[in-house]
C-alpha positions as CSV (number, residue, x, y, z in Angstrom):
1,X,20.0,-31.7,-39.7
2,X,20.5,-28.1,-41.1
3,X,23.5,-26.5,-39.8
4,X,22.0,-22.6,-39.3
5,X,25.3,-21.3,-39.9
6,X,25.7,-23.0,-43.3
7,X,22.0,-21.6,-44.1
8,X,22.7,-18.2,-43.6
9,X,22.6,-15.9,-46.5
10,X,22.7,-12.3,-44.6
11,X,26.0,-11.8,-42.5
12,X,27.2,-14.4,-39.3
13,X,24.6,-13.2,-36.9
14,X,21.3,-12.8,-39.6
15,X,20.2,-16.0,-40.9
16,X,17.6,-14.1,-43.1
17,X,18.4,-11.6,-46.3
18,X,17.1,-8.5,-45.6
19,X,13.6,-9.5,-47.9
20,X,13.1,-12.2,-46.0
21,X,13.4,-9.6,-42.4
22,X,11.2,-7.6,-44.0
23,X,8.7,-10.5,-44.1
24,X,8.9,-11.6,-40.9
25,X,8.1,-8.4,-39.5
26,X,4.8,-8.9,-41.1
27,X,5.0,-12.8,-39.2
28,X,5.8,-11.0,-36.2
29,X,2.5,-8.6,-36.8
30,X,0.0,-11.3,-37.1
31,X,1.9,-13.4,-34.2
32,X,1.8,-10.7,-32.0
33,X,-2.0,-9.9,-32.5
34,X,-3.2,-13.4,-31.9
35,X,-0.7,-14.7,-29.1
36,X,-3.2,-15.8,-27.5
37,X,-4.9,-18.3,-29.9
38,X,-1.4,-19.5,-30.7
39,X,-0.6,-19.9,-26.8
40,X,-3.8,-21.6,-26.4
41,X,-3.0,-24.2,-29.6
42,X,0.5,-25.1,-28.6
43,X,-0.7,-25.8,-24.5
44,X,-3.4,-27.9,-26.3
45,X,-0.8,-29.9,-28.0
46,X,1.3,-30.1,-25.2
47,X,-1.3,-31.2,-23.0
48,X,-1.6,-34.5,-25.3
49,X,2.3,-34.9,-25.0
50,X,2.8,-37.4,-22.1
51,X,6.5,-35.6,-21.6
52,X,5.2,-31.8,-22.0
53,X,2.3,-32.4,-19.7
54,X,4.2,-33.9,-17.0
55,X,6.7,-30.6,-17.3
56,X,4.0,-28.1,-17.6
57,X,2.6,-29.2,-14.4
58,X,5.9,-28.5,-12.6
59,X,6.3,-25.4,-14.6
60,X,3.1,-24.2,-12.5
61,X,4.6,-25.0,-9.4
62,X,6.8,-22.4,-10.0
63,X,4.6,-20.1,-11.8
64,X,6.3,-16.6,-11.1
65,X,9.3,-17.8,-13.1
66,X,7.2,-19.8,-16.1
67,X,5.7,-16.8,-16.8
68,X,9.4,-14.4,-16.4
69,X,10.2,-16.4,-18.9
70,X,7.8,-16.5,-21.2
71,X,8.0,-12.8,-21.1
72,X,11.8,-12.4,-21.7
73,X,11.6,-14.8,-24.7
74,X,8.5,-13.6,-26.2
75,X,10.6,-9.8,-26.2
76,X,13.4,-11.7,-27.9
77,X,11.8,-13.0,-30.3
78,X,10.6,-9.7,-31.0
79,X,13.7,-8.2,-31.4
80,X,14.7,-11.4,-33.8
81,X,11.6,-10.8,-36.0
82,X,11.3,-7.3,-36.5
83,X,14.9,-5.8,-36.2
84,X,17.1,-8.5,-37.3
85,X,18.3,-9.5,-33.6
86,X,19.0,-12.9,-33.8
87,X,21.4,-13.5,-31.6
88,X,20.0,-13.4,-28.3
89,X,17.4,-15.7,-29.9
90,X,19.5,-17.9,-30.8
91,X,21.0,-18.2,-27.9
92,X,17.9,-18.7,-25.6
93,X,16.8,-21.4,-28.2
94,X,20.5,-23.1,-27.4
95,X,19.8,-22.7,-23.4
96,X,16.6,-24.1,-23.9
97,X,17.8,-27.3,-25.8
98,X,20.5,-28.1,-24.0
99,X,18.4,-27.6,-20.4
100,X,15.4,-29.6,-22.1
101,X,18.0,-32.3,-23.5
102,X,19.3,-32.9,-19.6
103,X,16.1,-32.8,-18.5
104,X,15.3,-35.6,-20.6
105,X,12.6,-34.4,-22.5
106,X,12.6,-36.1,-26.2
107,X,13.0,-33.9,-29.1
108,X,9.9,-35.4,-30.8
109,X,7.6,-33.2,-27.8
110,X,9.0,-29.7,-29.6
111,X,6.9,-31.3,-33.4
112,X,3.9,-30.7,-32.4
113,X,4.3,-27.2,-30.4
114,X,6.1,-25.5,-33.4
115,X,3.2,-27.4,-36.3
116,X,0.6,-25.8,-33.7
117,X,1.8,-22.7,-33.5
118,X,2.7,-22.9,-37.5
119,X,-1.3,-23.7,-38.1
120,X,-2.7,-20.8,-36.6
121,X,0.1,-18.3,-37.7
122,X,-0.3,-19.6,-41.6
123,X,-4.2,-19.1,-41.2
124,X,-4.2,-15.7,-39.3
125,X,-1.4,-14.8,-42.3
126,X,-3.8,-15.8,-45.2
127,X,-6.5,-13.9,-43.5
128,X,-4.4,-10.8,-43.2
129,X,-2.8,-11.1,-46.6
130,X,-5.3,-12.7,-48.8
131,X,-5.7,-10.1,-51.1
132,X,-1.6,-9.2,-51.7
133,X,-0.7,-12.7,-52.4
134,X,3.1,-11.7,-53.1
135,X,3.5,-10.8,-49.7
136,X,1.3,-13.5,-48.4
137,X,3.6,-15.6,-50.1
138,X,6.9,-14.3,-48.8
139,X,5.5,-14.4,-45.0
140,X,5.0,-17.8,-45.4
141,X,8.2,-18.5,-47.0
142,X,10.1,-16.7,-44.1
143,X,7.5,-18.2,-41.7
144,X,8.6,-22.0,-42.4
145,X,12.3,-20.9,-42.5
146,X,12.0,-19.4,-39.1
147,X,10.3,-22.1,-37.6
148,X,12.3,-24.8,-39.0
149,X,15.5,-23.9,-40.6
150,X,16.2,-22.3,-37.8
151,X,14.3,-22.9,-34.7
152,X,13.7,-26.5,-34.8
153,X,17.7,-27.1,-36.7
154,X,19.3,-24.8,-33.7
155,X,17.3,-26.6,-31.0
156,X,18.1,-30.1,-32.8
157,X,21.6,-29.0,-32.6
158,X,21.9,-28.6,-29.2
159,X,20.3,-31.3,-28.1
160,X,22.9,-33.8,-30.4
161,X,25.6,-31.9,-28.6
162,X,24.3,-32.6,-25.5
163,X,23.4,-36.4,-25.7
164,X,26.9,-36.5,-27.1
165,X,28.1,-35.0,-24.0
166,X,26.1,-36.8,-21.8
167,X,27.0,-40.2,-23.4
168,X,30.9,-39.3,-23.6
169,X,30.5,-38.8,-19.7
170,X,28.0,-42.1,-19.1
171,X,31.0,-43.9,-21.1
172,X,33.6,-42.3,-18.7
173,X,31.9,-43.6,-15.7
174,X,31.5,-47.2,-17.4
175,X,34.7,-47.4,-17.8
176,X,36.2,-46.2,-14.2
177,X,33.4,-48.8,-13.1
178,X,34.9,-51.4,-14.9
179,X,38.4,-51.4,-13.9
180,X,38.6,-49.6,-10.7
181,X,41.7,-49.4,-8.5
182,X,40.5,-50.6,-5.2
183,X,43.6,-50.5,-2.7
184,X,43.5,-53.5,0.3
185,X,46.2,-51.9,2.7
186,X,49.2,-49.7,2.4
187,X,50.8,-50.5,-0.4
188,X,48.9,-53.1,-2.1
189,X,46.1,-52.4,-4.5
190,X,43.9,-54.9,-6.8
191,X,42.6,-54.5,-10.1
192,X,39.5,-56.6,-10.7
193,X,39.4,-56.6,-14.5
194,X,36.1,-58.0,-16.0
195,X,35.1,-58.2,-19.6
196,X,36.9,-58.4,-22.9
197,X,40.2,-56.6,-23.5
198,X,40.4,-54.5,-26.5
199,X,43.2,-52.5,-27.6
200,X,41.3,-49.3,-26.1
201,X,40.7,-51.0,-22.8
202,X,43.9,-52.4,-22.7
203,X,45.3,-48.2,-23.0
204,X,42.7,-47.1,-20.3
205,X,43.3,-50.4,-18.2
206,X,47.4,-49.4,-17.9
207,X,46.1,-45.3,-17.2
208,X,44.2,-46.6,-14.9
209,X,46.4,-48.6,-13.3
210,X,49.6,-46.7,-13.2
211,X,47.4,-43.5,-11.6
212,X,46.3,-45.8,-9.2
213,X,50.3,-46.8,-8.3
214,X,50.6,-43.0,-8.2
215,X,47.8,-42.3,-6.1
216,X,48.5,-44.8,-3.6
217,X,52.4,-45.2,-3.9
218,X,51.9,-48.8,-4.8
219,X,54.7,-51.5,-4.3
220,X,52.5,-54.7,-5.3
221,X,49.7,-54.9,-7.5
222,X,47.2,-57.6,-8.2
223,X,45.3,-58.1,-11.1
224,X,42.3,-60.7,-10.9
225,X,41.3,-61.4,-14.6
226,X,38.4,-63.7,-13.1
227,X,35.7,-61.8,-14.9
228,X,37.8,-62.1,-18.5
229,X,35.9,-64.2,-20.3
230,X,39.1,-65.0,-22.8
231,X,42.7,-64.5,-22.9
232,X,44.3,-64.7,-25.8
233,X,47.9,-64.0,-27.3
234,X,46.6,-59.9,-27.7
235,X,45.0,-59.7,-23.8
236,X,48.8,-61.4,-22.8
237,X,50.7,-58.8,-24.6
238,X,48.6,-56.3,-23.1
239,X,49.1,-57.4,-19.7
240,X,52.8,-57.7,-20.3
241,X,52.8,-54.3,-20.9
242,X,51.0,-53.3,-18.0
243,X,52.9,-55.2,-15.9
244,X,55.8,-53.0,-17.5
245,X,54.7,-49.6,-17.1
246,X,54.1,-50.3,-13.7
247,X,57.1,-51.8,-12.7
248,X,58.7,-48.5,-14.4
249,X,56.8,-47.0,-11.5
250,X,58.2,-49.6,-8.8
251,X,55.6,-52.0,-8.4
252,X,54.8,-55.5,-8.9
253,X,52.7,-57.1,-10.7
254,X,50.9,-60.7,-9.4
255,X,48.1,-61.8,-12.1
256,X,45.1,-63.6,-10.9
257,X,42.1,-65.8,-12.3
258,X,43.3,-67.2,-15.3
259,X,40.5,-70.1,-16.0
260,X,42.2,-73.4,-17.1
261,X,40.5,-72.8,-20.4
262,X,42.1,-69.8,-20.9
263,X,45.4,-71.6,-19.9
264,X,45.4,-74.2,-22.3
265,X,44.5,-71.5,-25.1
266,X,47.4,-69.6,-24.0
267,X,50.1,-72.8,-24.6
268,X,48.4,-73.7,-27.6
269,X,49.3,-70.9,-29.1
270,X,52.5,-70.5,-28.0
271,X,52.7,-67.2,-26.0
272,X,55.4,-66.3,-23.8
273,X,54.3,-65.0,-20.1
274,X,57.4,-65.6,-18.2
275,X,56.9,-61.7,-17.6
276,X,53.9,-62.4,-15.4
277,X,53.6,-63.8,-11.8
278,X,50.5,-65.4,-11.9
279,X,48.6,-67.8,-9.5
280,X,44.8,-69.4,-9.9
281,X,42.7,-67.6,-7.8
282,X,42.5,-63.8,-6.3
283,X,43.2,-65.5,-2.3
284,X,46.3,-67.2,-3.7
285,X,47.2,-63.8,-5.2
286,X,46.7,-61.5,-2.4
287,X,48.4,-63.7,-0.1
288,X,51.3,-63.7,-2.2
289,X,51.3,-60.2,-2.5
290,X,51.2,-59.4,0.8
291,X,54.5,-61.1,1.5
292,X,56.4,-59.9,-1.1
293,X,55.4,-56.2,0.7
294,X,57.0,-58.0,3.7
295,X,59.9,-58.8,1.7
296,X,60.1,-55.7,0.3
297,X,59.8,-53.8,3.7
298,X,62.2,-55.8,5.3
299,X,64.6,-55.0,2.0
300,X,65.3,-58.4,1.4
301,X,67.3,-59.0,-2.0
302,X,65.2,-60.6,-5.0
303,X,64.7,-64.3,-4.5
304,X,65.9,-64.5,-1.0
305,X,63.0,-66.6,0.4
306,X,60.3,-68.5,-1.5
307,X,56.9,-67.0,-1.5
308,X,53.8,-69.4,0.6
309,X,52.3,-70.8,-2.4
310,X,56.0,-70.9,-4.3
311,X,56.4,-68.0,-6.0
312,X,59.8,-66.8,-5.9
C-alpha cells in the first residue's frame, strides 16, 4: 500500500509538485464540465456492486443529506485540484474510509467507482487535449496519481487502521469472554477458565483475576479448569502464580476440574502443586469455598477445623 506521506514530493500538506498542480487543474476542468457523465458511470458501476447498491438505496432514504454531501465534497475536491488544498480532502477521504470500514462495506466496492470515473475523465482529457499531447500527457500522469496514489492509498489506509481497531477490540471482548470473573455471593467469586493456557493468557488470566478480587473484595476464589483441555508443567506454574498474586491481595485460591488425564500428566512429570488446593469437580470446590469464608468470618486460625470434603 502507498503511504501518501512517503509519496509526497511538494511540502507535508501537497502531495503534488507544483507541475503536477498545474495539471490537475486542467483534470479538474474537464471533470468539472462532464460531472454528470462521470456521476452517471460510477452509479452504473455501483449499481452492479451487491454492497454499493444495498448502501445507495439507504443513502436515498435520506436524500437531503446524500446530496449535502456530495456537494461539500465535490467543493473540496475543488479546492484540492485547482489550488493545491489537499488537506481538507484528505481528510474527508479518511472520514469516509474509516465510516465505510465500520459500516462494513469491502474495500474492493471503491475499484470499480474510481476505474469508472478514471474511463470517462481519460476519454473527455484526450478529447480536450488531443492536439497538445505534452499536456495531455501530464493530465493523465497527475490524473492516475490523484486517483490512486492518493485517493485509493489514503482510503486503503484508513480502512487497515480501522479493521485493526476493530479486531484489537473483537480480541478484547474474546478474551473478557473467556475468562470472566463471575462472583457467587459476597466474597466468593469463580473463574471458569476454558481453553489452552499460553503465556499471554496466563498474564491476562492473573489481570483478570486479581481486578476481579479488587472489584469484589474477594476472600476465596475458585478456579474451575474444566474447559482446559491440558495441563501441563507451564499451565501449573502459571496457576501457582495466580494463586500468588492473589493471595498477595488476601484471597484464596481452591482449583477445580482437573481431568484424571491431566492428573496423571502432571505426576509423570514431576511437578510440584502443593501450592494449590484443588478438588475434582466445581460442586466440590464451591462447597469448600464457602466454608473456608465461614472460617474466615468466624476468624478461626488456619487449620482449626477440617474442611467437608477434607481440605484443611
Amino acid at each position: 500500500m502507498t503511504d501518501v506521506r512517503a509519496v509526497a514530493p511538494g511540502t507535508a500538506s501537497t502531495p503534488f509538485s507544483a507541475q503536477e498542480q498545474a495539471a490537475l487543474a486542467d483534470v479538474w476542468e474537464v471533470y468539472e464540465r462532464h460531472f454528470d457523465e462521470v456521476q452517471a458511470a460510477t452509479m452504473t458501476a455501483a449499481q452492479a456492486d451487491p454492497a454499493l447498491h444495498d448502501l445507495i438505496a439507504a443513502q436515498r432514504a435520506d436524500g437531503a443529506r446524500a446530496e449535502a454531501e456530495s456537494a461539500r465534497s465535490r467543493r473540496i475536491t475543488e479546492a484540492a485540484l485547482r489550488q493545491g488544498e489537499w488537506e481538507p480532502y484528505l481528510a474527508n477521504l479518511r472520514e469516509q474510509g474509516g465510516r465505510y470500514a465500520r459500516g462494513g462495506l469491502p474495500f474492493a466496492s471503491w475499484i470499480p467507482l474510481v476505474t469508472a470515473a478514471q474511463s470517462v475523465v481519460v476519454q473527455r482529457l484526450v478529447d480536450t487535449y488531443v492536439a497538445a499531447p505534452l499536456r495531455l500527457q501530464a493530465a493523465l500522469t497527475a490524473l492516475n496519481r490523484w486517483l490512486f496514489d492518493i485517493t485509493m492509498a489514503t482510503i486503503a489506509e484508513r480502512y487497515l487502521d480501522t479493521r485493526e481497531a476493530v479486531i484489537r477490540q473483537q480480541q478484547e471482548a474474546i478474551k473478557e469472554l473467556s475468562t470472566p470473573v463471575l462472583p457467587l455471593r459476597p466474597g466468593l467469586i469463580l473463574l471458569p477458565v476454558i481453553g489452552l493456557i499460553d503465556t499471554a493468557r496466563a498474564r491476562q488470566l492473573t489481570e483478570q483475576l486479581l481486578e476481579g478480587v479488587r472489584e469484589h473484595r474477594a476472600r476465596v476464589v475458585v478456579m474451575d479448569l474444566t474447559g482446559v483441555p491440558a495441563v501441563d508443567s507451564a499451565v501449573a506454574n502459571h496457576l501457582l502464580q495466580t494463586v500468588r498474586a492473589a493471595g498477595l491481595l488476601g484471597a484464596r485460591s481452591i482449583v477445580t476440574g482437573i481431568s484424571t488425564a491431566n492428573a496423571q500428566t502432571l505426576t509423570r512429570l514431576g511437578v510440584d502443586v502443593t501450592g494449590l488446593v484443588t478438588t475434582t469437580d466445581l460442586q466440590r470446590g464451591i462447597e469448600d469455598a464457602e466454608w473456608l469464608l465461614q472460617r474466615i468470618a468466624s476468624h478461626q486460625p488456619d487449620g482449626a477445623g477440617t474442611a467437608p470434603n477434607g481440605t484443611a
